[in-house]
N, C-alpha and C positions, 0 to 999 in steps of 0.2 A: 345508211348511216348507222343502222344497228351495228351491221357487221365491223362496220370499221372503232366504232365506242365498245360497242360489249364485247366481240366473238375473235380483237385481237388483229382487225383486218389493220387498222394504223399503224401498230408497233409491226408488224410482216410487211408490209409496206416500207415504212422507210427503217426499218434497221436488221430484218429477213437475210437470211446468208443465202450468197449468192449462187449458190452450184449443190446441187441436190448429191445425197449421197445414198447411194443404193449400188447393187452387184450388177443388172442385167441392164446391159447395154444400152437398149431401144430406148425403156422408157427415162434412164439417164439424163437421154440427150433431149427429153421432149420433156423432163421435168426442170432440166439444166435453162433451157429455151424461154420457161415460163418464166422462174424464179427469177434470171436476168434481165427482163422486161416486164414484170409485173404493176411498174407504176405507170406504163401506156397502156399495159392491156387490161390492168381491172380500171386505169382513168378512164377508158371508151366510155362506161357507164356515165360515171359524174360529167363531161364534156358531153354526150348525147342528152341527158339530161337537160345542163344548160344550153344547148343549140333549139331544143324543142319547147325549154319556157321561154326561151326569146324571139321567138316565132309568134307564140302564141302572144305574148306582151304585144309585140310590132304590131300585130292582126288587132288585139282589142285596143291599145291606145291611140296607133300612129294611123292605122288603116281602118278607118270605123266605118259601117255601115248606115252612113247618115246622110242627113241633107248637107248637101255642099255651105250652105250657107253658116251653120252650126261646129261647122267640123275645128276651125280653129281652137274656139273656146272649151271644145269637149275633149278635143289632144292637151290641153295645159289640165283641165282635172284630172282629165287619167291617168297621165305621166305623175302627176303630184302625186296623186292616191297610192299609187303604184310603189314609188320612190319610199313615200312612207310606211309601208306597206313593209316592204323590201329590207329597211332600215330599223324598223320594231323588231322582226322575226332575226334577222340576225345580232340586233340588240341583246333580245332575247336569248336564244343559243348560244351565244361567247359570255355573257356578262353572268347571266343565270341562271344556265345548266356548265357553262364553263365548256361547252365545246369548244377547239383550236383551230383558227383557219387553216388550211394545210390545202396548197396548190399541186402538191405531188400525191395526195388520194383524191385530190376534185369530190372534196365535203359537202354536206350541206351548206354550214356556214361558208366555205368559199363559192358554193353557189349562187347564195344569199347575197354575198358581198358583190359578185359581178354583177346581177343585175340592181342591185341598189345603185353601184355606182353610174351603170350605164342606162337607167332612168334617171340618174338625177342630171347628166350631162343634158 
């Protein structure tokens, strides 16, 4: 998130020119390659990111380690907690730091936002 707020990675992301200019052929076409797919290849991150907090949410909320008898009641607090949880911090980040969702650099705050909304489902 730094990179993409402070070091410029947002603005090179969505508004970056698309074809690199340089002399020597080779690295041309392997700088051409990135610059043209740079919002799948630096997303990898932000989308691995949210694949392995949503693992980890499923496993503590949905899949708990408990007694069978307890479990219903203990999946509605932790989905809650969670949800709310999810919905402060990116409260926080858009409203009072003013981060932007942005689904083409897979942000924090759009990370924030998916699993907020797919805990509160």
């Amino acid at each position: 998130q730094l990179y993409l707020s402070i070091g410029g990675g947002q603005d090179f992301i969505e508004n970056g020119p698309r074809q690199c200019s340089s002399d020597d052929s080779n690295w041309l076409s392997l700088c051409s390659a990135f610059v043209a797919n740079r919002e799948g290849i630096l997303g990898i991150i932000g989308y691995l990111s949210l694949r392995l907090l949503s693992e980890s949410m499923a496993r503590y909320c949905i899949w708990p380690k408990v007694d069978a008898s307890t479990i219903t009641e203990l999946r509605q607090w932790r989905l809650l907690i969670a949800s709310v949880a999810f919905w402060a911090a990116h409260f926080f980040l858009t409203s009072v730091l003013g981060v932007s969702n942005s689904r083409r650099s897979t942000n924090v705050p759009f990370i924030l936002w998916s699993m907020a909304q797919n805990t509160s489902v």
